[in-house]
C-alpha positions as semicolon CSV with decimal commas, in nm:
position;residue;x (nm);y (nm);z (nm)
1;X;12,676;11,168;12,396
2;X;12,572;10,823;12,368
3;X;12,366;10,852;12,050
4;X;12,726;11,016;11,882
5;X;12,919;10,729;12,018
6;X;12,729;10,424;11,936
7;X;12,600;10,526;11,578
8;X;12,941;10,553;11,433
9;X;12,983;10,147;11,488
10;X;12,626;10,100;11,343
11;X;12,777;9,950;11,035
12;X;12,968;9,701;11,255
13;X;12,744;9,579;11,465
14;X;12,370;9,694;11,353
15;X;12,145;9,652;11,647
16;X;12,308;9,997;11,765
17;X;12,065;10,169;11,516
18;X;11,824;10,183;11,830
19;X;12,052;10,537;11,963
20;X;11,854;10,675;11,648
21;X;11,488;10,655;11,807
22;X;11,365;10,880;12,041
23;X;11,179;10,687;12,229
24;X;11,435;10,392;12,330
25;X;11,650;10,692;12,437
26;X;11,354;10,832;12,635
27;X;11,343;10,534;12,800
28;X;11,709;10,518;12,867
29;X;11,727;10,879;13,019
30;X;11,396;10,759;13,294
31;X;11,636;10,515;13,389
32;X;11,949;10,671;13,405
33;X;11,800;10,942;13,570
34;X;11,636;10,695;13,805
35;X;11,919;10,517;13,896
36;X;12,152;10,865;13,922
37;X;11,831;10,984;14,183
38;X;11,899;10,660;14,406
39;X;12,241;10,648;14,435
40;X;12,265;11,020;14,481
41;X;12,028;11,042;14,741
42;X;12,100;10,924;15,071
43;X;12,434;11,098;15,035
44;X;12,305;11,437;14,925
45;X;12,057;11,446;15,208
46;X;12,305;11,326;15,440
47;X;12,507;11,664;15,391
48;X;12,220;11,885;15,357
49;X;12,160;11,795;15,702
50;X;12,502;11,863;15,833
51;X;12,467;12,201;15,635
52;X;12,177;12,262;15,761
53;X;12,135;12,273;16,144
54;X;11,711;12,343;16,156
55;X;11,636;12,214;15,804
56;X;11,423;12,434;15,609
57;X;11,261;12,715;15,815
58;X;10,918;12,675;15,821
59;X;10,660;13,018;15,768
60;X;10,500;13,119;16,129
61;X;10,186;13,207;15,931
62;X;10,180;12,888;15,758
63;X;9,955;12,558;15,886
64;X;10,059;12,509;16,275
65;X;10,113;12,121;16,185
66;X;10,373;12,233;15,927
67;X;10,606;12,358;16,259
68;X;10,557;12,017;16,482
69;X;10,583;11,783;16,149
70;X;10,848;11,945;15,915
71;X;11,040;12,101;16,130
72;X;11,415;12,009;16,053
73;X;11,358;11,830;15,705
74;X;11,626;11,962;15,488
75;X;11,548;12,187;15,179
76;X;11,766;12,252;14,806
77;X;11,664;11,886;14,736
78;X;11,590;12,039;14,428
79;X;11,978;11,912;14,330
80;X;11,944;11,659;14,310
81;X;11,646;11,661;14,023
82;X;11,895;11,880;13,829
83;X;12,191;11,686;13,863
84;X;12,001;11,373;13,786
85;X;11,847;11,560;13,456
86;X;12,165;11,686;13,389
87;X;12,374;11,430;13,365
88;X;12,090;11,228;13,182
89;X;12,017;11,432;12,944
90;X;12,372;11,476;12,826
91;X;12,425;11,132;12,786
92;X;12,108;11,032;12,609
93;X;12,036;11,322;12,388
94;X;12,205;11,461;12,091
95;X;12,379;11,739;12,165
96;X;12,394;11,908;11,777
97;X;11,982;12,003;11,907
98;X;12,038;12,387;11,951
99;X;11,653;12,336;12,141
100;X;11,828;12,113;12,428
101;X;12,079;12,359;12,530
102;X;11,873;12,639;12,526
103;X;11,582;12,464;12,769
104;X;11,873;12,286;12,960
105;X;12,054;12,628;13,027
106;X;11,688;12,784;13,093
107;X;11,594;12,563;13,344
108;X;11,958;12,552;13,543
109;X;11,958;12,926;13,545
110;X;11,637;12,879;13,720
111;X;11,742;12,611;13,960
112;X;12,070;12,840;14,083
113;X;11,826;13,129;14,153
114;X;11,627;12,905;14,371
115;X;11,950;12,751;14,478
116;X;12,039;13,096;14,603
117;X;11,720;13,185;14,722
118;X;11,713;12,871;14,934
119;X;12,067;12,894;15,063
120;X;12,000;13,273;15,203
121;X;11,672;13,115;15,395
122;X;11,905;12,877;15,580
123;X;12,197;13,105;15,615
124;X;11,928;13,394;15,768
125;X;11,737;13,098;15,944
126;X;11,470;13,309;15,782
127;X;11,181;13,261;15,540
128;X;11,310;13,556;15,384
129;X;11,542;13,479;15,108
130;X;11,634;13,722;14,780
131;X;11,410;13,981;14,770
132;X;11,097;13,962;14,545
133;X;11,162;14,212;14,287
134;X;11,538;14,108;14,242
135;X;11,437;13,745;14,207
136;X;11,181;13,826;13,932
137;X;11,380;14,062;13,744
138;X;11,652;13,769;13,711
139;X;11,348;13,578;13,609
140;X;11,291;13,780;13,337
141;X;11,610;13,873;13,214
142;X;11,692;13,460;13,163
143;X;11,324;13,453;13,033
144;X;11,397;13,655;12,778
145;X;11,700;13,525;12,640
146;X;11,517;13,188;12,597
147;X;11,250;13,319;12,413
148;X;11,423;13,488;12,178
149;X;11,646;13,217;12,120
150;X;11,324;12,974;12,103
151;X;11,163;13,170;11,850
152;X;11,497;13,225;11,603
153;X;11,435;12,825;11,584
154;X;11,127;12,824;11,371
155;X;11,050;12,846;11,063
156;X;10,932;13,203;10,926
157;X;10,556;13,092;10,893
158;X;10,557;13,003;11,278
159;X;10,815;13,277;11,434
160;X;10,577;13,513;11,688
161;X;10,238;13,302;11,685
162;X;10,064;13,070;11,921
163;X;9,841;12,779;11,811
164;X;9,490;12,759;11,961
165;X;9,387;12,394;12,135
166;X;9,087;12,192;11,990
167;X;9,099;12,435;11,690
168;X;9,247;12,262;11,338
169;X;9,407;12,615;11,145
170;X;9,320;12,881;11,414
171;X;9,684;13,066;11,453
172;X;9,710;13,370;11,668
173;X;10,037;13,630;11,558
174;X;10,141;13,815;11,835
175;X;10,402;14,005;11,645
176;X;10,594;14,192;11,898
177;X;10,369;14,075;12,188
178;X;10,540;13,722;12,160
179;X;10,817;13,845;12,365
180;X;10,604;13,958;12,675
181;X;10,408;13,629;12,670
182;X;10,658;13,380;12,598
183;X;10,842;13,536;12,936
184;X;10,465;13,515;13,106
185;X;10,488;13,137;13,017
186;X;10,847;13,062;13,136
187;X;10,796;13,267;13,457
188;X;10,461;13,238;13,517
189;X;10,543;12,846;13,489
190;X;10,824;12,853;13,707
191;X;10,628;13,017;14,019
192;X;10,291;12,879;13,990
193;X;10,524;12,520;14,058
194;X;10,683;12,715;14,352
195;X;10,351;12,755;14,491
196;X;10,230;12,439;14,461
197;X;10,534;12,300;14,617
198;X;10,387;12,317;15,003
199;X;10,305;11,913;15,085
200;X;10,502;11,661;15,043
201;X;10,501;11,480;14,709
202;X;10,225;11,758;14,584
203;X;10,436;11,908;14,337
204;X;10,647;11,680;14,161
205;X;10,424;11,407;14,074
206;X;10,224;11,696;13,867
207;X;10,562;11,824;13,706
208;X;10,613;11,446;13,594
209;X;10,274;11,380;13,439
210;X;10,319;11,749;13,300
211;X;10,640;11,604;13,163
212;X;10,500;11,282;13,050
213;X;10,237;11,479;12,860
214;X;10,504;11,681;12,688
215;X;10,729;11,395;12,605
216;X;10,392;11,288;12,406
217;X;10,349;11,668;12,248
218;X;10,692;11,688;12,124
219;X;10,759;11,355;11,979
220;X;10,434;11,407;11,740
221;X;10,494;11,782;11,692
222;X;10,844;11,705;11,609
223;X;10,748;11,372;11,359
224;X;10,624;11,495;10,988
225;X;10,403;11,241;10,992
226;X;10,227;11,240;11,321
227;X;10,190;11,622;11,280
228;X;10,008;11,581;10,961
229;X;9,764;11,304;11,059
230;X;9,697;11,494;11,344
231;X;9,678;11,869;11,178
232;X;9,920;12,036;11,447
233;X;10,235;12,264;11,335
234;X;10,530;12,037;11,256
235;X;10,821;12,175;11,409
236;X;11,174;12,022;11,353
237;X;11,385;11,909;11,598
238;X;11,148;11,933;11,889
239;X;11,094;11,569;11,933
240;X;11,411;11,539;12,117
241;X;11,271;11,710;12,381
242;X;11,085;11,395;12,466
243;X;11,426;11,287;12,607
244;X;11,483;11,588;12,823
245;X;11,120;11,500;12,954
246;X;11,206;11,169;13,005
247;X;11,539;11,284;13,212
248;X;11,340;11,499;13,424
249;X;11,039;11,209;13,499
250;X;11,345;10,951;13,614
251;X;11,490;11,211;13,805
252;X;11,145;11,308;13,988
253;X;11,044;10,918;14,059
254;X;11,400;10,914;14,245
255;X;11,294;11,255;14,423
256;X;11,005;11,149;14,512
257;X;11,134;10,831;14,670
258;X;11,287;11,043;14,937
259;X;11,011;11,313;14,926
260;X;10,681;11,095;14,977
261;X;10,574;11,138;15,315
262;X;10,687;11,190;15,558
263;X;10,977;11,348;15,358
264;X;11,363;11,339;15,410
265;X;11,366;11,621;15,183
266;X;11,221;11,942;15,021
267;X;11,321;12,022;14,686
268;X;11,296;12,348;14,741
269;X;11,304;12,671;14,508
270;X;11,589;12,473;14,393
271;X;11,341;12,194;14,256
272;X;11,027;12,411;14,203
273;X;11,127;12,685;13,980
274;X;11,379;12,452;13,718
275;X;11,113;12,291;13,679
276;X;10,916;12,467;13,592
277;X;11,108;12,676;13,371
278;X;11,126;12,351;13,235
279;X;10,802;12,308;13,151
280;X;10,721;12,697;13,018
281;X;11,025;12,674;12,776
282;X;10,921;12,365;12,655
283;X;10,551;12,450;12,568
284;X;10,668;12,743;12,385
285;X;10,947;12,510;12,162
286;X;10,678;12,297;12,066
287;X;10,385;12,576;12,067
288;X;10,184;12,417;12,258
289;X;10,156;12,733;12,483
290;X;9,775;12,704;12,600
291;X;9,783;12,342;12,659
292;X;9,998;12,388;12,915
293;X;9,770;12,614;13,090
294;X;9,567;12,278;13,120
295;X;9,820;12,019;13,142
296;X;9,948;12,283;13,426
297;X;9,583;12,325;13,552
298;X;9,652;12,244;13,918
299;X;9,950;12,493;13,912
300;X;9,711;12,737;13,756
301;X;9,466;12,667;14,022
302;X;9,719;12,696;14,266
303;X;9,815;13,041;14,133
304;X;9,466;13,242;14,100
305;X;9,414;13,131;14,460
306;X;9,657;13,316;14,541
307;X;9,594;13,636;14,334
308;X;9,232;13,586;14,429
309;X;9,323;13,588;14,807
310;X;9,537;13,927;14,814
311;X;9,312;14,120;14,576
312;X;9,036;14,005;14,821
313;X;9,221;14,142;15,101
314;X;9,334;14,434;15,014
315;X;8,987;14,555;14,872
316;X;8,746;14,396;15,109
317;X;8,956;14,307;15,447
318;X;8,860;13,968;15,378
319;X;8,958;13,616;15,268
320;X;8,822;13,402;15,019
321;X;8,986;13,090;15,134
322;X;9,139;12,996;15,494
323;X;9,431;13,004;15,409
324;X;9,663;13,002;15,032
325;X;9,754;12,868;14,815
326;X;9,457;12,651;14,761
327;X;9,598;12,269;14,922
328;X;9,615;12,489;15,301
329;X;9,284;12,599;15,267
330;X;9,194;12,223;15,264
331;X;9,428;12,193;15,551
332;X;9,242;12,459;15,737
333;X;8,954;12,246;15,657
334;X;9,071;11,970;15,840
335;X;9,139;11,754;15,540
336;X;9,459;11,469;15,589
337;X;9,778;11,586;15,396
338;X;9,775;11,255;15,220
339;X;9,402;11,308;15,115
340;X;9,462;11,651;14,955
341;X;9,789;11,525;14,800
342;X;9,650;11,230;14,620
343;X;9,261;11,410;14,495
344;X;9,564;11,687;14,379
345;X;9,717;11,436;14,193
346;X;9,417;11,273;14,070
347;X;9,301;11,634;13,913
348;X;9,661;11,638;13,758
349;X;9,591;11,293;13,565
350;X;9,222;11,454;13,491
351;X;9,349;11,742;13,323
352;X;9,655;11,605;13,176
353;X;9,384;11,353;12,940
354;X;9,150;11,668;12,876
355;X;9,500;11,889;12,730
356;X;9,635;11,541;12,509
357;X;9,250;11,492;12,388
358;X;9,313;11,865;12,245
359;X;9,549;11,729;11,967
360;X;9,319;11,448;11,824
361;X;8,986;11,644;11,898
362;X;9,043;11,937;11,607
């Protein structure tokens, strides 16, 4: 919206030529977002509570501190993220970018199934919300659509193949497997964030150093020249999904503001799947699949401890871990939540560096 605006009265006055950069309107979404977040805030949690009379109903099986400390803290925070990135993203990117609706749509279909989800929990005053299989087979079906509609973007040399990290010309064709793993990505994404989404401030400082990472990815994928220095595929158009990033990092600082311990507010499946839909749909438009496996490490992490868990128990009777996903086993281990939160975030950081050295060390 803005970029449309302002560049038609370039020729007047010329120091409007800045809505043609990316990254001044990166910058301009963090803030906007930022500044959406704060004002938004108080008066969004203010109704959740009156909507919600016990807050977010807390799993009897889950940590015992989790029912004295979080009882009544109100969940679908999660809207405010997406209204934030929303109403950001509109305004500072350029809307002709068939790429921005396609991950915009993608990641609010996700947010209104976790919006439902949530919504059913506190209606039921239950933990139980939609049921598994019905929730993943919406998944899917929205999955789907944006990976078809991904790949039609790219050139025929790219269309169905995935690029291999620290490797300078090693291209993988999946042919008609691209389907089945782009959805993998985009759902597999969007849950291992739901996961990880158990302590306050665990999940979304991740999701915005993910993001950061990918503003990075997609500017140079998406800039001839950076591409070529670097030896990774240039694809066109992707760098303005450096502003969506952006959108979504503003909109998490102002989340987290209300989040960070102890929080006012849970974001929720709301939050947790958008984004990261968000961040699956994203690594696939700028086909940078595998690095998000470790950009996404700690979600990954988070994930296999999981699998690991009810594999172990259904073969063997037994656990591998106290409790999962992985940050309540340290729980059970009598680690502070700050303590596991912040070493979580410092592994984040760790493995964000290793998947950005992946472009230069080819």
């Amino acid at each position: 919206m803005f970029p449309e605006f302002f560049l038609q009265y370039v020729d007047f006055f010329q120091p409007l030529n800045v809505f043609r950069y990316i990254t001044f309107r990166t910058g301009g979404a963090v803030l906007t977002a930022l500044i959406i977040s704060f004002l938004l805030g108080p008066f969004l949690i203010k109704n959740l509570k009156k909507f919600q009379s016990i807050g977010q109903p807390i799993r009897d099986d889950g940590p015992t501190s989790h029912l004295i400390k979080k009882k009544g803290t109100p969940t679908m925070g999660g809207l405010l993220i997406l209204f934030a990135f929303l109403c950001s993203t509109i305004l500072w990117s350029k809307l002709d970018n068939i790429l921005v609706w396609i991950i915009l749509i993608t990641s609010t279909f996700f947010g209104l199934i976790g919006l439902y989800d949530d919504w059913l929990k506190v209606r039921r005053k239950s933990t139980k919300g939609l049921r598994g299989k019905f929730k993943l087979i919406l998944q899917i079906l929205i999955a789907l659509i944006a990976v078809y509609l991904i790949n039609k973007q790219f050139p025929i040399d790219y269309a169905n193949t995935i690029s291999l990290p620290f490797f300078k010309e090693l291209v993988i064709d999946l042919g008609i497997f691209y389907l089945p793993f782009g959805i993998l990505v985009i759902v597999g994404s969007s849950n291992a964030v739901n996961l990880t989404d158990g302590l306050d401030g665990l999940a979304i400082v991740p999701v915005m150093i993910a993001c950061l990472s990918f503003a990075l990815i997609s500017y140079l994928v998406g800039n001839i020249n950076f591409s070529n220095y670097l030896q990774i595929s240039y694809v066109p158009g992707v760098g303005e999904l450096a502003v969506l990033a952006g959108a979504l990092i503003g909109a998490g600082l102002g989340f987290l503001w209300f989040n960070a311990p102890p929080a006012m507010v849970f974001m929720g499946d709301t939050g947790s799947l958008s984004l990261g839909a968000f961040l699956g749909s994203t690594a696939l438009a700028v086909r940078h699949e595998i690095v998000l496996i470790i950009i996404g490490g700690l979600f990954v992490l988070e994930t296999v401890s999981v699998i690991i868990q009810v594999i172990s128990f259904k073969l063997t009777g037994k656990r591998i871990f106290k409790m999962a996903p992985l940050h309540h086993h340290f729980e059970q281990k009598g680690w502070e939540e700050s303590t596991i939160v912040i070493r979580f975030w410092i592994i984040a950081v760790i493995l964000a560096l290793i998947g950005l050295s992946s472009l230069k060390l080819r």
